[in-house]
C-alpha positions as a Markdown table, in Angstrom:
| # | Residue | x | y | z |
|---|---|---|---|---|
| 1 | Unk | 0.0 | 0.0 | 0.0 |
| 2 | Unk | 1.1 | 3.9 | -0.5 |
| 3 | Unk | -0.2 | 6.1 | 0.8 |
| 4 | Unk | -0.7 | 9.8 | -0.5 |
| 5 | Unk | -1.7 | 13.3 | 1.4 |
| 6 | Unk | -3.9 | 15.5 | -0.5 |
| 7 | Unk | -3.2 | 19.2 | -0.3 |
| 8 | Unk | -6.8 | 19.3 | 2.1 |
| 9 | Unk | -4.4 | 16.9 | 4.9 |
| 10 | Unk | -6.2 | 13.4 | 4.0 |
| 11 | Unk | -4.8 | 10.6 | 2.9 |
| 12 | Unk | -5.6 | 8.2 | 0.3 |
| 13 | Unk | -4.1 | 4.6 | -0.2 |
| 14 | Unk | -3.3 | 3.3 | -3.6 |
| 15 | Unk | -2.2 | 0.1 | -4.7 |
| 16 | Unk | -0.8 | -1.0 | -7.7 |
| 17 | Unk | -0.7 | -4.4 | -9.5 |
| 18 | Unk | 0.9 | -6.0 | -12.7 |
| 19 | Unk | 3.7 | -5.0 | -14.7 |
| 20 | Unk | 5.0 | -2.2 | -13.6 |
| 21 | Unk | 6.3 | -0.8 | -16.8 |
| 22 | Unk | 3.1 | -1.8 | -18.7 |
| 23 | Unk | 0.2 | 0.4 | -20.0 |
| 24 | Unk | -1.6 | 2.6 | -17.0 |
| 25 | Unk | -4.7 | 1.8 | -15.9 |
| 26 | Unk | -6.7 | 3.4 | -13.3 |
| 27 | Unk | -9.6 | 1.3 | -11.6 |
| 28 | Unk | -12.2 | 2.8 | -9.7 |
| 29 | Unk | -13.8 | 0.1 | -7.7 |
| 30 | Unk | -17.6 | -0.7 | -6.9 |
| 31 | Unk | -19.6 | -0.3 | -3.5 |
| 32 | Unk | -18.4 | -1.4 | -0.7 |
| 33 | Unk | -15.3 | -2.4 | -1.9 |
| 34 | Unk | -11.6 | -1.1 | -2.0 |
| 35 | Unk | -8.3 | -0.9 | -3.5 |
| 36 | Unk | -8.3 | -4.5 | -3.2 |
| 37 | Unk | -10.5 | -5.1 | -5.5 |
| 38 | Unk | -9.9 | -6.3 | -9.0 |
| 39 | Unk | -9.6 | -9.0 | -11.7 |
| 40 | Unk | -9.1 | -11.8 | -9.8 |
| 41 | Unk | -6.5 | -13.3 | -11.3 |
| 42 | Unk | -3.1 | -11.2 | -11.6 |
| 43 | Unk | -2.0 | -12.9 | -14.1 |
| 44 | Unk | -4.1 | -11.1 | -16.7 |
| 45 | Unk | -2.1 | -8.1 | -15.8 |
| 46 | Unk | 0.9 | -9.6 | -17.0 |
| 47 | Unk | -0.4 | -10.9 | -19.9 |
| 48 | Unk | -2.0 | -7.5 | -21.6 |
| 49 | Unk | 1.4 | -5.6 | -20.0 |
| 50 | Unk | -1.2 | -3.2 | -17.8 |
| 51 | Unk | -0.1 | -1.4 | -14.8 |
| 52 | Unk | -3.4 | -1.5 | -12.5 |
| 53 | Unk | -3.7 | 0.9 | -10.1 |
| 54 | Unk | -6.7 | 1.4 | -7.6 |
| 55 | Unk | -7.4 | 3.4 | -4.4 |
| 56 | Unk | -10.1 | 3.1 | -1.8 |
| 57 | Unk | -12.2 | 6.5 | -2.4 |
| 58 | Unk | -12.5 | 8.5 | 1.0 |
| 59 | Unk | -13.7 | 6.9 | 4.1 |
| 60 | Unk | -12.4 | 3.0 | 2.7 |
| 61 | Unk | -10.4 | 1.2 | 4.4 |
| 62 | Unk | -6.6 | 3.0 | 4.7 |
| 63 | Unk | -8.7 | 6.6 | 2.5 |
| 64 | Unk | -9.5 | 9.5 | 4.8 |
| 65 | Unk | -13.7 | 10.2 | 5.4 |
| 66 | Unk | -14.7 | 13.2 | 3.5 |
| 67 | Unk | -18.3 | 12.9 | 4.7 |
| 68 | Unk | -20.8 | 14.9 | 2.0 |
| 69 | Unk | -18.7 | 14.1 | -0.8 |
| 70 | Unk | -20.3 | 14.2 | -4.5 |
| 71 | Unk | -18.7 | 11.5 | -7.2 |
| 72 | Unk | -17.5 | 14.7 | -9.0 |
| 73 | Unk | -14.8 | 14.4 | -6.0 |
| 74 | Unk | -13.5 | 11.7 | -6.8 |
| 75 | Unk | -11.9 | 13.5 | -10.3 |
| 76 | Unk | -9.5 | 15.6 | -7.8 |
| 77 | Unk | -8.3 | 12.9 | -5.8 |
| 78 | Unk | -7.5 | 10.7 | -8.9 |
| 79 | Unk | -5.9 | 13.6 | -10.7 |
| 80 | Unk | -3.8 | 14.0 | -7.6 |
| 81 | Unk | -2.5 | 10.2 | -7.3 |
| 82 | Unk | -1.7 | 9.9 | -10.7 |
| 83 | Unk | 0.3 | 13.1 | -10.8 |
| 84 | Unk | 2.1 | 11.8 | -7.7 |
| 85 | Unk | 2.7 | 8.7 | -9.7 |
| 86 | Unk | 4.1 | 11.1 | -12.9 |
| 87 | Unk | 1.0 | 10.1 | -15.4 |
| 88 | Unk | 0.4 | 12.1 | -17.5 |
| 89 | Unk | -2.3 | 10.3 | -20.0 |
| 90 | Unk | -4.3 | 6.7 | -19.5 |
| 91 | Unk | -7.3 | 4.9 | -19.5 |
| 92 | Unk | -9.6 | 4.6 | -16.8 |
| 93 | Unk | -12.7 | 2.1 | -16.1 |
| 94 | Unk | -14.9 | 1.4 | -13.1 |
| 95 | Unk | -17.3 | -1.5 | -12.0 |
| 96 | Unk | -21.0 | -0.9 | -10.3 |
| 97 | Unk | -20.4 | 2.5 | -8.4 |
| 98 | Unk | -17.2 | 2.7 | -9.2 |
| 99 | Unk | -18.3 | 3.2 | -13.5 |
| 100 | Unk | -19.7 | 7.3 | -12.2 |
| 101 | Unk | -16.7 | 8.3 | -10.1 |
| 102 | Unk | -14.4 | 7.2 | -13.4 |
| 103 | Unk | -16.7 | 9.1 | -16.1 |
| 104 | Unk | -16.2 | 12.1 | -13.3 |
| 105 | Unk | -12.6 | 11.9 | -13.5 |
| 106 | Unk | -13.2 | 12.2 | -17.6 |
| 107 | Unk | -15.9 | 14.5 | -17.8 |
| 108 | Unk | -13.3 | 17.2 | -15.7 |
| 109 | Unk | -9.8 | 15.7 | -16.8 |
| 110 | Unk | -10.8 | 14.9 | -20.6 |
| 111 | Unk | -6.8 | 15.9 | -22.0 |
| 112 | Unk | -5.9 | 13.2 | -18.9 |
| 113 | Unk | -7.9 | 10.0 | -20.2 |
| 114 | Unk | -7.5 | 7.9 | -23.4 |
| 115 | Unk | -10.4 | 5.8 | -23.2 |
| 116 | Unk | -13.1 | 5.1 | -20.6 |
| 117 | Unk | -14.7 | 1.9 | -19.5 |
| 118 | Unk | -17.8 | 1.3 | -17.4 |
| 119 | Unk | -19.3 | -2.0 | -16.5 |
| 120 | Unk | -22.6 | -2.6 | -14.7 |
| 121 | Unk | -22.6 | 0.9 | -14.0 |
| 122 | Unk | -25.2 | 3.1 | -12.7 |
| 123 | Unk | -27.1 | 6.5 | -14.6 |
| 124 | Unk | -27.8 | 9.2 | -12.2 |
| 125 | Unk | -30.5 | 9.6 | -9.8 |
| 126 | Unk | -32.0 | 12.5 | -11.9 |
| 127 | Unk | -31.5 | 11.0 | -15.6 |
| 128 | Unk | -34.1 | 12.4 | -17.4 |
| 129 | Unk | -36.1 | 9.8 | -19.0 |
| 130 | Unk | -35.1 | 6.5 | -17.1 |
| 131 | Unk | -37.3 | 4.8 | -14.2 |
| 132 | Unk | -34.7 | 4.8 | -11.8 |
| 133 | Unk | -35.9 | 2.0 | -9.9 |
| 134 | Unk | -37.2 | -0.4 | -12.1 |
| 135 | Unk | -36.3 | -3.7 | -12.8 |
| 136 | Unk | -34.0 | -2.8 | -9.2 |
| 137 | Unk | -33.6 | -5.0 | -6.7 |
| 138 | Unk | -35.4 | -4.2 | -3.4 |
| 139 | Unk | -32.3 | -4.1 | -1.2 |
| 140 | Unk | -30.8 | -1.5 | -3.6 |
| 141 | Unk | -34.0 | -0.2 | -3.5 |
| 142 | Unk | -34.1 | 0.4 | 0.0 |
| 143 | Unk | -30.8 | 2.1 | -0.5 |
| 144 | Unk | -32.2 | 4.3 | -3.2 |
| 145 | Unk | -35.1 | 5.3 | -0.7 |
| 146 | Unk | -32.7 | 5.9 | 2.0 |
| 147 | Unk | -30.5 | 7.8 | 0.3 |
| 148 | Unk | -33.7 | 10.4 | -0.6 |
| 149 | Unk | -33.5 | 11.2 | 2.7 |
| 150 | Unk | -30.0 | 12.1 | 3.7 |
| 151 | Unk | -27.0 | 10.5 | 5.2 |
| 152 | Unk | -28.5 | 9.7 | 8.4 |
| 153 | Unk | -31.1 | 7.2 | 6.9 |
| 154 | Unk | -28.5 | 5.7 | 5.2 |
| 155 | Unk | -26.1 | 5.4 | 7.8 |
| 156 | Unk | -29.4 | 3.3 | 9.4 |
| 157 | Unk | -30.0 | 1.6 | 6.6 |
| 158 | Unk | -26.7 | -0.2 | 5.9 |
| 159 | Unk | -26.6 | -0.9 | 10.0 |
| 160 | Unk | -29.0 | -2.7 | 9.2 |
| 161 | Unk | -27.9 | -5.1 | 6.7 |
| 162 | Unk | -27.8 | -9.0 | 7.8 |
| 163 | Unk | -31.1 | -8.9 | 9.5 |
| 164 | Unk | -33.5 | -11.2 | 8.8 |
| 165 | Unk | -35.7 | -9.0 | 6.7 |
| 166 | Unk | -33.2 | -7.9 | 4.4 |
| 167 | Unk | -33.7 | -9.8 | 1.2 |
| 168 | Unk | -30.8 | -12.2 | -0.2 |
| 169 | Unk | -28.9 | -11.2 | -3.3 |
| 170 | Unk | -30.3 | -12.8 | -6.8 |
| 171 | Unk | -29.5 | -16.5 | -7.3 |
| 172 | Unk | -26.9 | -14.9 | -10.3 |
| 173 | Unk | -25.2 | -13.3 | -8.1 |
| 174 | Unk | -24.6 | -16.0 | -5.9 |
| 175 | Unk | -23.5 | -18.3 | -8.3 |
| 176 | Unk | -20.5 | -15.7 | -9.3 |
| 177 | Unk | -19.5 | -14.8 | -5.9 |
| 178 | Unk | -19.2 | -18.6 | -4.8 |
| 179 | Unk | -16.5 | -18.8 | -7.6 |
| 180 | Unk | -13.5 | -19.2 | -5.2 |
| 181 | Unk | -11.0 | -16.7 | -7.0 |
| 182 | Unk | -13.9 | -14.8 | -6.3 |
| 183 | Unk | -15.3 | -15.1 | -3.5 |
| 184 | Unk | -11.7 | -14.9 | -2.2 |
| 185 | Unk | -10.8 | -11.2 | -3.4 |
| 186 | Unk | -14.4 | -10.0 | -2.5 |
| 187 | Unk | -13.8 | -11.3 | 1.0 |
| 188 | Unk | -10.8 | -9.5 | 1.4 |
| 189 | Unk | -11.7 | -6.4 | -0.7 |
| 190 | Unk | -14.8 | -6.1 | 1.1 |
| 191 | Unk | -13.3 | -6.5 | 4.6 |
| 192 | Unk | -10.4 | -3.9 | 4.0 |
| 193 | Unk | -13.4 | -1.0 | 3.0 |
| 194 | Unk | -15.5 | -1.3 | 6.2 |
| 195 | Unk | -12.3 | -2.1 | 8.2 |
| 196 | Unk | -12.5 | 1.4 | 9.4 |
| 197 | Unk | -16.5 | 1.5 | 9.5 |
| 198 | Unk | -19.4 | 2.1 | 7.5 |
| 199 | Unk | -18.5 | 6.0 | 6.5 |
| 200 | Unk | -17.0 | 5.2 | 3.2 |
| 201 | Unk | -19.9 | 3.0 | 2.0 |
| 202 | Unk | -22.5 | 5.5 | 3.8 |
| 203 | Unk | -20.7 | 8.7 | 1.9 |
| 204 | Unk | -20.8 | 6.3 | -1.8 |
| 205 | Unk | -25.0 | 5.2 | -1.3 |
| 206 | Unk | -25.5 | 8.9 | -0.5 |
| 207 | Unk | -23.4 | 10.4 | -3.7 |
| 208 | Unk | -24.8 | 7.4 | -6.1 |
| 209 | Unk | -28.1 | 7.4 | -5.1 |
| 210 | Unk | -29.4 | 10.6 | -3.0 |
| 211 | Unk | -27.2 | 13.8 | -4.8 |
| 212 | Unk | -26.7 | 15.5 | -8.0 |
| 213 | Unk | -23.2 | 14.1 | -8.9 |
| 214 | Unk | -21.3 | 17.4 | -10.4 |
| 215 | Unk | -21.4 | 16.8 | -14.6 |
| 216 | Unk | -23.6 | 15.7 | -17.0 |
| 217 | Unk | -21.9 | 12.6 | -18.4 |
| 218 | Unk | -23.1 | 14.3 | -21.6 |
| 219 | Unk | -20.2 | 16.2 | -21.2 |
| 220 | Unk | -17.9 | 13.3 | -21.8 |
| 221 | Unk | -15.9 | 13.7 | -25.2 |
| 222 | Unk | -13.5 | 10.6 | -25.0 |
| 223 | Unk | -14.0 | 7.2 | -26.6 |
| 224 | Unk | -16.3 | 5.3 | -24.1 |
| 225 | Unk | -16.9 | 1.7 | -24.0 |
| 226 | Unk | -20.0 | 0.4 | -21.7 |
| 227 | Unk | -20.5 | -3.1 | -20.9 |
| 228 | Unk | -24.1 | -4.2 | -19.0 |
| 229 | Unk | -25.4 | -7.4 | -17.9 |
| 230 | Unk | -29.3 | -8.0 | -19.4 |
| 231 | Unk | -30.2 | -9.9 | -16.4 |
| 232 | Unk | -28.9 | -7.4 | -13.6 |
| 233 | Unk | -30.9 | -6.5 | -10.9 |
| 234 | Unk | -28.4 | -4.6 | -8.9 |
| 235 | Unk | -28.2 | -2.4 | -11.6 |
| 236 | Unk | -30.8 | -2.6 | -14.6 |
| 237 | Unk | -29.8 | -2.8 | -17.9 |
| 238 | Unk | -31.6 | 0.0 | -18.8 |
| 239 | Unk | -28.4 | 2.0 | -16.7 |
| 240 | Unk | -26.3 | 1.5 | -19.3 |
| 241 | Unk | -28.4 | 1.9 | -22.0 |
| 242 | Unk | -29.3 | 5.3 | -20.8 |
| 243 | Unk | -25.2 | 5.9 | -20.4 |
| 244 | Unk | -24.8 | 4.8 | -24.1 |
| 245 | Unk | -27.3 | 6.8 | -25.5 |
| 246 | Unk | -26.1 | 10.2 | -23.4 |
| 247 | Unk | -22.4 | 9.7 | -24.1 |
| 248 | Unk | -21.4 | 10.6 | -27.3 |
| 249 | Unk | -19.0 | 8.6 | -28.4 |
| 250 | Unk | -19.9 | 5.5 | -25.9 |
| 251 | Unk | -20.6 | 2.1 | -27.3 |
| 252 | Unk | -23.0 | -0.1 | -25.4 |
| 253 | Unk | -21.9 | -4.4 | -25.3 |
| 254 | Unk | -24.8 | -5.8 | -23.7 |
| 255 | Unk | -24.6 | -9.5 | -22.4 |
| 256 | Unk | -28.3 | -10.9 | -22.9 |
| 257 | Unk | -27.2 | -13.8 | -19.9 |
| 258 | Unk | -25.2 | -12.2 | -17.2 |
| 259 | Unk | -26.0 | -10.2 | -14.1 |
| 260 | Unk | -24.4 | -7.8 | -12.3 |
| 261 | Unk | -21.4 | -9.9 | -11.9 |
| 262 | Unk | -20.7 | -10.2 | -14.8 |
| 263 | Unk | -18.4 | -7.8 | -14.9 |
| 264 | Unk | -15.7 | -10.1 | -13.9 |
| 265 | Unk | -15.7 | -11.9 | -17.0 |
| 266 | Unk | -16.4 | -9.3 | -18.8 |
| 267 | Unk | -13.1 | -7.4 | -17.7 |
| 268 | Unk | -10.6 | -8.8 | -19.6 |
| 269 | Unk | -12.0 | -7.8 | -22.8 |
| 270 | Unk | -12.7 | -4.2 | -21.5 |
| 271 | Unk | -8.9 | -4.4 | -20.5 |
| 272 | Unk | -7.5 | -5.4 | -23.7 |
| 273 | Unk | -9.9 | -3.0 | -25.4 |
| 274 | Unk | -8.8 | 0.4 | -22.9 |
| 275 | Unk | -4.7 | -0.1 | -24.2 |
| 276 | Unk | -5.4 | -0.7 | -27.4 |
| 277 | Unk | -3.9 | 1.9 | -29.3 |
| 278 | Unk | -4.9 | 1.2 | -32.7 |
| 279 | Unk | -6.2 | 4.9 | -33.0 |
| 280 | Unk | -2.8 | 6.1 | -32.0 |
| 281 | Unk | -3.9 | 7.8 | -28.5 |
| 282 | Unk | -1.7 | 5.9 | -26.5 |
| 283 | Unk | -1.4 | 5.8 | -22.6 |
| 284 | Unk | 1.6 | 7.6 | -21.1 |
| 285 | Unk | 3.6 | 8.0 | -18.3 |
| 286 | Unk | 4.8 | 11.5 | -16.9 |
| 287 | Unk | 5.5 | 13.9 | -19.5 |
């Protein structure tokens, strides 16, 4: 883990996997995970020649609270890790929740990013057009609700996950998640973001569902791949194809047969596809 202090005194922890010389990559994780989470396998890393780096957003595991944050927040803290790192241009993706956070990053930083990917990402609260909520789960639904009504609800809300009333994830998503490789980095990716408590997943339910997020991902000018699940519940399909259809230069893959998760599969693909070059914007380091 390193560790970076932003110029506002809080830290932020990074991580960094793969090659180290390869093709930069910033990951913005899902919700409630952290900078642990990722591809499963490393390997794949090694393969494509990508140097993955992730960092738990404010309030996960070894990141500082910044209670009341928006996911337009999260462009200033990546342009400040990847400056400390000497990056000067590369692609960036993000799974679930984390898919927002990196279209903020590229809606603000747009001469910073190469490509962007999303996968099984969610539109915002206030998309014009889109039923927010259908097709939704109802624990993500109860989060949605929650989140209408400020922190505090959700702050009670996720306190109260694990009772008996709460309902089960979907079959689909059980089925991924008892993959071992898996279910192994979940565990431990999951256990390192509420390490310190519940304020990092609190501040994300509250930016991603309850707030105005900062940009209009109309506003996004770089080449934008989307991947969605058709049978997701977490996150309906009709997410990303509201996404495709405001980005401008987005293209939607939908998988008719997966759910939320995925994503995992899905990854390597998006990977290969965000360091491709073959339009001759390539990824570089420092200037």
């Amino acid at each position: 883990m390193r560790e970076l202090i932003t110029e506002d005194r809080r830290t932020l922890a990074m991580e960094e996997w793969g090659d180290p010389t390869g093709t930069p990559v910033v990951y913005l994780h899902g919700s409630p995970m952290s900078r642990l989470a990722r591809y499963p396998d490393d390997s794949l890393f090694h393969e494509l020649g990508v140097r993955l780096i992730t960092y738990d957003r404010p309030g996960f595991g070894g990141s500082t609270p910044r209670p009341g944050r928006r996911v337009i927040d999260a462009a200033a803290d990546v342009a400040a890790l990847t400056a400390a790192l000497g990056l000067q241009r590369f692609a960036v993706f993000g799974v679930s929740g984390g898919g927002p956070h990196a279209m903020a990053f590229a809606a603000r930083y747009p001469e910073r990013v190469t490509r962007l990917g999303a996968l099984a990402s969610l539109a915002p609260r206030d998309a014009a057009g889109l039923d927010w909520t259908a097709g939704m789960s109802e624990g993500n639904r109860r989060s949605a609700a929650a989140a209408s009504t400020g922190r505090q609800a959700v702050m009670q809300h996720l306190a109260n996950l694990g009772t008996a009333d709460f309902p089960p994830l979907p079959e689909i998503e059980q089925a991924v998640l008892s993959r071992p490789d898996i279910s192994a980095m979940v565990g431990a990716a999951f256990a390192e973001a509420v390490r310190p408590g519940l304020d990092g997943w609190v501040d994300d339910v509250t930016a991603l569902f309850g707030t105005e997020w900062g940009f209009d991902p109309a506003d996004i000018r770089v080449p934008v791949r989307i991947w969605h699940g058709g049978l997701d519940t977490l996150v309906p399909p009709a997410h990303g194809e509201w996404l495709a259809a405001r980005i401008p230069a987005a293209t939607l893959i939908k998988k008719a047969d997966a759910g939320h998760g995925g994503h995992f599969d899905a990854t390597p693909a998006m990977l290969a596809w965000l360091i491709d070059d073959n339009d001759g914007e390539a990824c570089t380091p420092g200037s």
